[in-house]
C-alpha positions in Angstrom: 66.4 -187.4 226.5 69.6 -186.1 228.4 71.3 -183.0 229.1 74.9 -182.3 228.0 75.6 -183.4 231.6 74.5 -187.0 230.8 71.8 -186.0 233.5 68.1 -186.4 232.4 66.1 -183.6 231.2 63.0 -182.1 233.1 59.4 -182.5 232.1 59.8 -178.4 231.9 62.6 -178.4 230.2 60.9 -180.9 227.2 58.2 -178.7 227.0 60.1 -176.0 226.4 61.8 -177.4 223.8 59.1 -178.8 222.2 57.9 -174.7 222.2 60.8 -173.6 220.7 60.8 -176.3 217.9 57.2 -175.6 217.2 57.9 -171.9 216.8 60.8 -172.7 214.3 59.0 -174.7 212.1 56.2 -172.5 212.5 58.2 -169.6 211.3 59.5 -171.7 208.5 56.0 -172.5 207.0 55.4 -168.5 207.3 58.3 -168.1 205.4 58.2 -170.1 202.5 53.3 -169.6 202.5 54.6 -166.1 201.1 56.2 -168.0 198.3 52.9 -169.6 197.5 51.3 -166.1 198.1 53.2 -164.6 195.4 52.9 -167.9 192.9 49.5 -168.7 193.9 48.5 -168.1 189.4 51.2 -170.3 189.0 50.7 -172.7 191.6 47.0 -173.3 190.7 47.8 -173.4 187.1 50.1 -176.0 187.5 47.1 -178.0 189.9 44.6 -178.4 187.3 47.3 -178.2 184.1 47.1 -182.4 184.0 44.0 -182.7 184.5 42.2 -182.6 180.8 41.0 -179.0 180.3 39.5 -179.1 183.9 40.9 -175.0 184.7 39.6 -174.0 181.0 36.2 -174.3 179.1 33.9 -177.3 179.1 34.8 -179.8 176.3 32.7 -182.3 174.5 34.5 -185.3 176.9 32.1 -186.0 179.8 35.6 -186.9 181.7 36.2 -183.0 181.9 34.1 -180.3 184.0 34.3 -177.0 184.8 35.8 -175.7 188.0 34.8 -172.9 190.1 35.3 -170.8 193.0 32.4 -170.1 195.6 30.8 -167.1 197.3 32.6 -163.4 197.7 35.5 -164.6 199.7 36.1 -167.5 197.8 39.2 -166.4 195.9 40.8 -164.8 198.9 40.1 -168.3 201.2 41.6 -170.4 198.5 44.5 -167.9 198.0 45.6 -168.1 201.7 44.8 -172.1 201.5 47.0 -172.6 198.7 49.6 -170.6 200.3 49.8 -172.0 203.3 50.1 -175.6 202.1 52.5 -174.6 200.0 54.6 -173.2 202.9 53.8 -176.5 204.7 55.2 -178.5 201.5 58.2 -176.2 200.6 59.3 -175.9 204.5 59.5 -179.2 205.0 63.3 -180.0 205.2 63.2 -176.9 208.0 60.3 -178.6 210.4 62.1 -181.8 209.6 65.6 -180.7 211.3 63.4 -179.5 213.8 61.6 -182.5 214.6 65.2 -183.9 214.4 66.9 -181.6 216.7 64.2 -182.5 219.5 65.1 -185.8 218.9 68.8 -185.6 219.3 69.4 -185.1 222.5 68.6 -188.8 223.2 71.3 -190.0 220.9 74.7 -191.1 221.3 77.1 -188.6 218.8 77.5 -191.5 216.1 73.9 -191.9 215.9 73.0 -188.4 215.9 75.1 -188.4 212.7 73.1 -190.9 210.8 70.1 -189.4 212.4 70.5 -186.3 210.5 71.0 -188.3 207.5 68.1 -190.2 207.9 66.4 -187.0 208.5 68.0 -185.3 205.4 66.8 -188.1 203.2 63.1 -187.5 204.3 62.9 -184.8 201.8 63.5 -186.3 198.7 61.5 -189.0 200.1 58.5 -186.7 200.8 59.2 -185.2 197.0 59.1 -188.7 195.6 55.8 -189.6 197.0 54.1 -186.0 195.8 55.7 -186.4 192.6 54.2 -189.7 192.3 50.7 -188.5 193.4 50.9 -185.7 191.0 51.3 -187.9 187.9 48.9 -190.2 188.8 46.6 -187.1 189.2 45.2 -187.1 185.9 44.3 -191.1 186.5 42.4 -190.3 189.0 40.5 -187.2 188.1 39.5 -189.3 185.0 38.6 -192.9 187.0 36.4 -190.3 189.3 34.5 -188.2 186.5 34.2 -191.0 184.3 31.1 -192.3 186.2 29.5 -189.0 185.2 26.7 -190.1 182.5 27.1 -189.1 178.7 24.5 -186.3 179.0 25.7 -184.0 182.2 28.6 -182.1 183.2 30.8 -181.8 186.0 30.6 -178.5 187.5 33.3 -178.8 190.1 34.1 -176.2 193.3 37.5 -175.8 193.6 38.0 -175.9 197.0 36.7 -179.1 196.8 39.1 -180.1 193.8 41.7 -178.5 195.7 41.2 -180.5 198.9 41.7 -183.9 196.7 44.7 -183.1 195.2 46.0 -182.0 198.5 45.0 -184.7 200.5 46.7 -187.2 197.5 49.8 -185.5 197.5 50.2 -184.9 201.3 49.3 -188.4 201.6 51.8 -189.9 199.1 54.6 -187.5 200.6 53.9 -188.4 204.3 53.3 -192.5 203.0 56.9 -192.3 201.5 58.2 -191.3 205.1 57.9 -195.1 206.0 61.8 -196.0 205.4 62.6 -192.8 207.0 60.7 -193.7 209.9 61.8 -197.3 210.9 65.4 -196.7 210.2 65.7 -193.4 212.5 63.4 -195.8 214.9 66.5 -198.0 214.7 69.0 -195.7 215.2 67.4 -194.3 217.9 67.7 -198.0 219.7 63.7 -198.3 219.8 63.1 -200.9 217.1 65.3 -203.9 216.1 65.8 -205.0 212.3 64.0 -208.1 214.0 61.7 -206.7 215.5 60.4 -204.6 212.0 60.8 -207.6 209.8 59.5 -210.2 212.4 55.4 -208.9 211.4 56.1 -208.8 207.4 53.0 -210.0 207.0 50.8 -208.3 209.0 53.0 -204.9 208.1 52.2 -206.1 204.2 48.2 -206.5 205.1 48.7 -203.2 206.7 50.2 -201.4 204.1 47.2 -202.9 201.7 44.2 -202.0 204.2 45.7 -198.6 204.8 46.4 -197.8 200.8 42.6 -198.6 200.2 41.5 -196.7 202.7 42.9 -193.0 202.4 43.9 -192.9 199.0 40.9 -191.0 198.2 39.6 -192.8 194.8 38.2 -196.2 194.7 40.0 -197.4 191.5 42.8 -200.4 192.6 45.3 -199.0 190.7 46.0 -195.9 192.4 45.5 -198.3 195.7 48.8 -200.8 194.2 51.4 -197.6 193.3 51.2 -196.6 196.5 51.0 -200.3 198.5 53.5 -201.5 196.1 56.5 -198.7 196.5 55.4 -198.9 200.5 56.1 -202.6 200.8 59.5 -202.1 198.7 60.2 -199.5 201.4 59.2 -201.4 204.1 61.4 -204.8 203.7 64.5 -202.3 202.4 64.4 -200.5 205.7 64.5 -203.7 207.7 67.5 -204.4 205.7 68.7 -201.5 206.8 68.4 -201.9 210.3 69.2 -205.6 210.5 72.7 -204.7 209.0 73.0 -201.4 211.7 72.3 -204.1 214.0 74.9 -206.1 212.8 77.2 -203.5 213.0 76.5 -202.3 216.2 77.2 -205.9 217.8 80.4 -206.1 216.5 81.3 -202.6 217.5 80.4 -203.8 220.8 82.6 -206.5 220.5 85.5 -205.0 219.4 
């Protein structure tokens, strides 16, 4: 990173600005966990609400349970859980500028420009991927539960059903960061569009090996609409870059 000076920036002085952005974005999440304080009702309703009648009474479908909340400080825990993960989810175009504006210094003014865009468009990006996890909730829940047998129920904790969902959703948000990722990479002057498209097919097997191992059910299709929108991503941001690459050498040579 450099200085306004063009003169390069101190170990102390990075650490300090890595302090100050971690405060920011640590503020932000404060913020916004108050909103999932307030909706926390709401916000769980809307977690189990595709799920069968998972939040309600048993039904006759083994495929359904019945979900509850463990111990005396149970409810408060999963109060403050859910409202701090909402904060985390709701903040994140803030802690994204932030990560962005630590970032910047290092970039020429042109790039810091598309930086910022890049940066912008990790939101919708991140929204994409938890809406996608979110509608393929239900899937899921049922691939999961349907190995219970015919004559038991599921008596599910929620903190428990809480940490799945969450882990899904985080995980689809932060998987749909990938364009984001190589593209400001590119900007930044790090990676070439050769250089990302050069291992497609070891990035592909990568993208396959890492979909079955942290999406957190076993069935294949969850594993394929995640790999399958990754690998899209993937050779679209290697597009990308190979035509900013293009562009910058004939900037250079003009």
């Amino acid at each position: 990173m450099t200085t306004r000076n063009s003169g390069q920036m101190p170990l102390l002085e990075h650490f300090r600005e890595l302090r100050k952005r971690v405060i920011r974005a640590a503020l932000s999440i404060a913020v916004f966990s108050s909103v999932g304080w307030i909706f926390y009702r709401k916000i769980v309703h809307l977690l189990t609400k595709p799920v069968c009648d998972l939040g309600s009474a048993p039904s006759s479908s083994h495929h359904c349970g019945i979900l509850y909340i463990d111990g005396v400080l149970g409810p408060l825990n999963l109060q403050i859980s859910v409202a701090i993960v909402s904060g985390v989810l709701l903040a994140s175009p803030f802690w994204l500028y932030q990560l962005w504006a630590f970032v910047a210094p290092a970039l020429h003014n042109k790039e810091k420009k598309y930086s910022l865009f890049f940066i912008a468009a990790a939101t919708p990006f991140f929204a994409a991927g938890a809406a996608l996890a979110y509608w393929i909730l239900p899937i899921a829940i049922r691939v999961l539960l349907g190995f219970t047998p015919t004559n038991l129920t599921n008596l599910i904790k929620f903190s428990d059903y809480l940490s799945f969902v969450l882990h899904l959703i985080v995980l689809f948000g932060l998987a749909f960061e990938l364009p984001v990722f190589l593209v400001a990479l590119n900007v930044a002057g790090i990676l070439s569009g050769r250089s990302i498209i050069k291992p497609w097919r070891i990035a592909v097997f990568a993208i396959t090996v890492f979909s079955a191992t942290f999406v957190p059910t076993s069935d294949p299709f969850t594993m394929l609409l995640l790999a399958v929108p990754l690998v899209i991503f993937y050779f679209a941001a290697a597009g990308i870059a190979l035509a900013n690459d293009r562009r910058r050498v004939r900037a250079s040579v003009e």
